[in-house]
C-alpha positions as CSV (number, residue, x, y, z in Angstrom):
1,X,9.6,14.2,16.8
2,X,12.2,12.3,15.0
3,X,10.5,11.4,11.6
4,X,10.1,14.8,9.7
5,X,9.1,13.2,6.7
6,X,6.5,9.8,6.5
7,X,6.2,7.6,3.3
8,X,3.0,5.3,3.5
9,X,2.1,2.4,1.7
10,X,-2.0,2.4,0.3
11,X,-2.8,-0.6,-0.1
12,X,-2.8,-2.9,3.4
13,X,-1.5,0.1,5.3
14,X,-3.7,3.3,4.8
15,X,-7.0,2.0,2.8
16,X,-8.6,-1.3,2.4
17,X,-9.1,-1.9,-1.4
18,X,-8.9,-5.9,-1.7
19,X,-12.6,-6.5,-2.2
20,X,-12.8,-4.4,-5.4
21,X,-8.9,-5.7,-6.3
22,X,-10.4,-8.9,-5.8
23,X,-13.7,-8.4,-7.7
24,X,-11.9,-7.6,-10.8
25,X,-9.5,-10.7,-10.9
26,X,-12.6,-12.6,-10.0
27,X,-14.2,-10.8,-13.6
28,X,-10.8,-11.2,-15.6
29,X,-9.6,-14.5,-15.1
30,X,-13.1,-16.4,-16.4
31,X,-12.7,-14.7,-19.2
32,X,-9.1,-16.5,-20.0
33,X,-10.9,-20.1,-19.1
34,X,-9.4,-19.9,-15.6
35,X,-11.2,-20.0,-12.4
36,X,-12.2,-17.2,-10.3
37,X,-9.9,-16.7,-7.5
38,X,-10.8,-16.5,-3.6
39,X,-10.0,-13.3,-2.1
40,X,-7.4,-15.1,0.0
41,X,-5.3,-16.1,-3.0
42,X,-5.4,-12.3,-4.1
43,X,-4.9,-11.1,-1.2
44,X,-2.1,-13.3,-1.1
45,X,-0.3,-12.3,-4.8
46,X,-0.4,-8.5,-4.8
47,X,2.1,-5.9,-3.0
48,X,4.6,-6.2,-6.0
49,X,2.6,-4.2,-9.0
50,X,-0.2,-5.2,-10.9
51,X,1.6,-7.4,-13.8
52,X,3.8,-9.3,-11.1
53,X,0.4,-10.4,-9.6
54,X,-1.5,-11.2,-12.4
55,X,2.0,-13.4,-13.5
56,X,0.6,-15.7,-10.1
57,X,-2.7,-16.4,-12.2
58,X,-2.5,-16.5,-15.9
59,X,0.5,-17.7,-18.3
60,X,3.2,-15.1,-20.1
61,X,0.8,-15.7,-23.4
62,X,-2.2,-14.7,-21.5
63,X,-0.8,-11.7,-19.6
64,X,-1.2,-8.7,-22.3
65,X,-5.0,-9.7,-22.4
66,X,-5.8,-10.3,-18.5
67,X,-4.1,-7.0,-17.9
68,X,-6.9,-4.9,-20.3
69,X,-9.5,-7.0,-19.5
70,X,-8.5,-6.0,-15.3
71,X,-7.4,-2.6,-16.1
72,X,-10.5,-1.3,-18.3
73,X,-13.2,-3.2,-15.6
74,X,-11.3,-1.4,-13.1
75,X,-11.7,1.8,-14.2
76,X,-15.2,1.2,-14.0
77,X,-15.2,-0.3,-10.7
78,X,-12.3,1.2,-8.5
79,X,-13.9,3.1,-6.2
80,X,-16.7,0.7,-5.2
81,X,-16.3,-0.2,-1.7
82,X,-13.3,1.1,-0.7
83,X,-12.5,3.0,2.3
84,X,-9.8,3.6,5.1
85,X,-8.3,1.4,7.2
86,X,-9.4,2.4,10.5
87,X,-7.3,5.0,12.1
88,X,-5.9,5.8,9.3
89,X,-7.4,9.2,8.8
90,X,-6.8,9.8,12.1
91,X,-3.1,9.4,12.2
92,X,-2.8,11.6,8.9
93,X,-4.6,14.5,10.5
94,X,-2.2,14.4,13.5
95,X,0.9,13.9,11.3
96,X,0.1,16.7,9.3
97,X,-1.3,18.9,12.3
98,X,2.4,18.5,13.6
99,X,4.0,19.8,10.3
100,X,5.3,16.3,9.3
101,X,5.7,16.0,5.4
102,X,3.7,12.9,4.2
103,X,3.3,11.2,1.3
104,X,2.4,7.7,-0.4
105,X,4.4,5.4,-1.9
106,X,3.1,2.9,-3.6
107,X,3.4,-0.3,-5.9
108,X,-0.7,1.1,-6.8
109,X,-0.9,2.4,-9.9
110,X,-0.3,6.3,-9.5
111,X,-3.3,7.6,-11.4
112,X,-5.4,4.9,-9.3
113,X,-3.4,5.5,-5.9
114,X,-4.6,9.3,-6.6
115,X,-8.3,9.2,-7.7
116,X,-8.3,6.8,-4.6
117,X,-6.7,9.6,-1.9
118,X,-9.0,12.7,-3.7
119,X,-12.3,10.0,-3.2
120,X,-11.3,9.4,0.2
121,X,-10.4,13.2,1.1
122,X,-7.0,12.6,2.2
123,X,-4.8,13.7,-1.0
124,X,-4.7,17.4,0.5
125,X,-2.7,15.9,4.0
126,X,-0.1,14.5,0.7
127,X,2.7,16.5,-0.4
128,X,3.2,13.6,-2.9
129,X,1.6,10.8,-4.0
130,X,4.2,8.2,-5.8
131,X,2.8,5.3,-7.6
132,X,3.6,2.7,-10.6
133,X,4.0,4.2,-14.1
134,X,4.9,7.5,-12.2
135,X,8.5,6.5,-12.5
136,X,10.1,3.5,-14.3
137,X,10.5,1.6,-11.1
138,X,8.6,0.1,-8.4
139,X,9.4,-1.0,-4.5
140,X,11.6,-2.1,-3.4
141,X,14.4,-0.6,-6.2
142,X,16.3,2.2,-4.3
143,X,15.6,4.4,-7.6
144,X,12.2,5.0,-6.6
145,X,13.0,5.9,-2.9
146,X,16.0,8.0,-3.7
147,X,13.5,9.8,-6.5
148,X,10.8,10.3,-3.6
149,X,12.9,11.6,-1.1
150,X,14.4,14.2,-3.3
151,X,11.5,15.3,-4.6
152,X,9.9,16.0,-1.0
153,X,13.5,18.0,0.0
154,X,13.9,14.7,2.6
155,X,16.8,13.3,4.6
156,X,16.6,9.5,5.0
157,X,17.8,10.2,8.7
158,X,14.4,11.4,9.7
159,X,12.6,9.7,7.4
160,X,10.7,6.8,8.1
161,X,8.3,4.4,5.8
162,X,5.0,2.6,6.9
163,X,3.8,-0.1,5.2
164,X,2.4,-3.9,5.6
165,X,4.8,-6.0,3.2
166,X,8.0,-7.2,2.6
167,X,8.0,-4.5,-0.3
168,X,7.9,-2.2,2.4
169,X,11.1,-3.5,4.4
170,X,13.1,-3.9,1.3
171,X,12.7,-0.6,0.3
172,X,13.3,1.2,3.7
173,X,16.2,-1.3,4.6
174,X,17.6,0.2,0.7
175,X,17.2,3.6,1.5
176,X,18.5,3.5,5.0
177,X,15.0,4.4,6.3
178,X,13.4,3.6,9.5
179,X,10.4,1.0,9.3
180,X,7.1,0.6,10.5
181,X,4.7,-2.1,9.9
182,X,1.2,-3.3,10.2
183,X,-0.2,-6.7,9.7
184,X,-3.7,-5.4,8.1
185,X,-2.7,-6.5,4.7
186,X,-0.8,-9.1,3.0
187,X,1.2,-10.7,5.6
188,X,1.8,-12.4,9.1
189,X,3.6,-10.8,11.3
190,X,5.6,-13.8,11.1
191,X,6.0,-13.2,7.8
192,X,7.3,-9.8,7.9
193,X,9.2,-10.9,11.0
194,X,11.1,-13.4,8.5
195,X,11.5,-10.4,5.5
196,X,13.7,-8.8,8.4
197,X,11.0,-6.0,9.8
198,X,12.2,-5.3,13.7
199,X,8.9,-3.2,13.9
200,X,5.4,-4.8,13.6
201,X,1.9,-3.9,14.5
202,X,-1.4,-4.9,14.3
203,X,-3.0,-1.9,13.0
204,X,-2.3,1.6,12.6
205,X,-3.9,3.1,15.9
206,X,-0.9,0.6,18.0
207,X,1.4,1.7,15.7
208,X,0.4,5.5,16.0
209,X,0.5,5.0,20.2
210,X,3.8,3.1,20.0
211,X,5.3,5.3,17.3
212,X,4.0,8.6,17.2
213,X,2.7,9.3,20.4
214,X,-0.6,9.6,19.2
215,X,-3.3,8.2,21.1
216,X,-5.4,6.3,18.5
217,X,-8.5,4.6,18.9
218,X,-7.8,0.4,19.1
219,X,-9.0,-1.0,16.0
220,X,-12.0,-3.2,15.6
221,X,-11.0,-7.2,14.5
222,X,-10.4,-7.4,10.6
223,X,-12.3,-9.1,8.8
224,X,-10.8,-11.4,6.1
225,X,-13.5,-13.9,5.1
226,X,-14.5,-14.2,1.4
C-alpha cells in the first residue's frame, strides 16, 4: 500500500463527541447571560481549537471565564456519550493489522483526545496521539505537522491525513500530504469541495473501500437533529 504512515483527525472523523461538546457550551454560555446554543451552531464553530470556537459565542472580555466554566464541566462530563464513528474501529484494526503507523492529530485537546482513545480502546492501534497544548500550535500550521511526522520517523511521500474539515486540507495541502475526507462532521462536502479537498466521502467505511482496499461495512444515515 502506498500510505505507510496515517494521521486522523478525532473529532468528525474517528469518534462522534458533539453531543457532550455541545452539552457543555449549552451549560457555559447561560452562565455568561447568553443563550444556550443548538447543537447545529456548535457543530458549526468547532474544528479550529477550543478558544477559537468559544470566540463564535461569547465577547474577548467574557472568554477567560467561559473557557473554566467549559473546561472544569467538561472534565466532569467528557466521556458521557461518546463513541466511534461507525467503521472507525474497523478501519484502525485493518490499518494496523497491515503494519501501517497511525496516529491522531487533532485540534482536541491532547490530554482529552487521549482519555477519549484509552475509553474507547483504540489508543493501543496509536503510535501517537497529537493534540492542543501538546505543542504550541494547532492545524493547520505546518509546525505541528512537520513536529508529527518526525516524531513517528515519517516521509510525507507516503503519508496521508484523514480528516472532515477544512483544518484537515490546510494542513495536508502544507505538509505536502495526501488527503482524505469524510463528511460526518463539520462540513458539506460542498464545503470541503470549496477549501480545495479533491477527495471526499461520506463516511469512513466508503472511504476505507475507495482508499484502502478495505471492505467496510456501509454506514447507517447520521443523525444530526438536536
Amino acid at each position: 500500500m502506498r500510505y505507510r504512515s496515517i494521521l486522523f483527525d478525532l473529532d468528525g472523523t474517528l469518534l462522534d463527541h458533539l453531543p457532550a461538546i455541545h452539552r457543555c457550551y449549552a451549560h457555559t454560555l447561560p452562565q455568561l447571560g447568553l443563550p444556550a446554543p443548538t447543537r447545529e451552531q456548535v457543530r458549526r464553530a468547532i474544528g479550529g481549537g477550543l478558544e477559537n470556537a468559544m470566540r463564535c459565542f461569547v465577547r474577548p472580555t467574557d472568554l477567560p471565564r467561559a473557557l473554566q466554566l467549559y473546561s472544569a464541566y467538561w472534565d466532569r462530563t467528557m466521556l458521557d456519550g461518546v463513541e466511534l464513528m461507525p467503521g472507525a474501529g474497523e478501519l484502525l484494526r485493518a490499518l494496523h493489522a497491515r503494519g501501517c503507523t497511525l496516529a491522531v492529530l487533532t485540534n482536541k485537546l491532547g490530554t482529552s483526545s487521549r482519555m477519549v482513545c484509552d475509553y474507547l480502546g483504540i489508543a493501543p492501534l496509536f503510535r501517537g496521539i497529537f493534540g492542543a497544548q501538546d505543542t504550541p500550535w494547532l492545524k493547520p500550521d505546518l509546525r505541528l505537522t512537520s513536529h508529527v511526522l518526525a516524531a513517528l520517523g515519517a516521509d510525507a511521500a507516503t503519508t496521508c491525513l484523514v480528516g472532515d474539515s477544512p483544518f484537515d486540507a490546510e494542513a495536508a495541502h502544507k505538509g505536502g500530504l495526501s488527503c482524505f475526507l469524510v463528511t460526518t462532521g463539520t462540513h458539506s462536502l460542498e464545503e470541503l469541495q470549496a477549501a480545495g479537498a479533491e477527495h471526499v466521502y461520506p463516511d469512513l467505511p466508503s472511504l476505507a473501500r475507495e482508499v484502502f482496499d478495505l471492505p467496510l461495512k456501509a454506514a447507517p444515515p447520521a443523525d444530526r437533529s438536536g
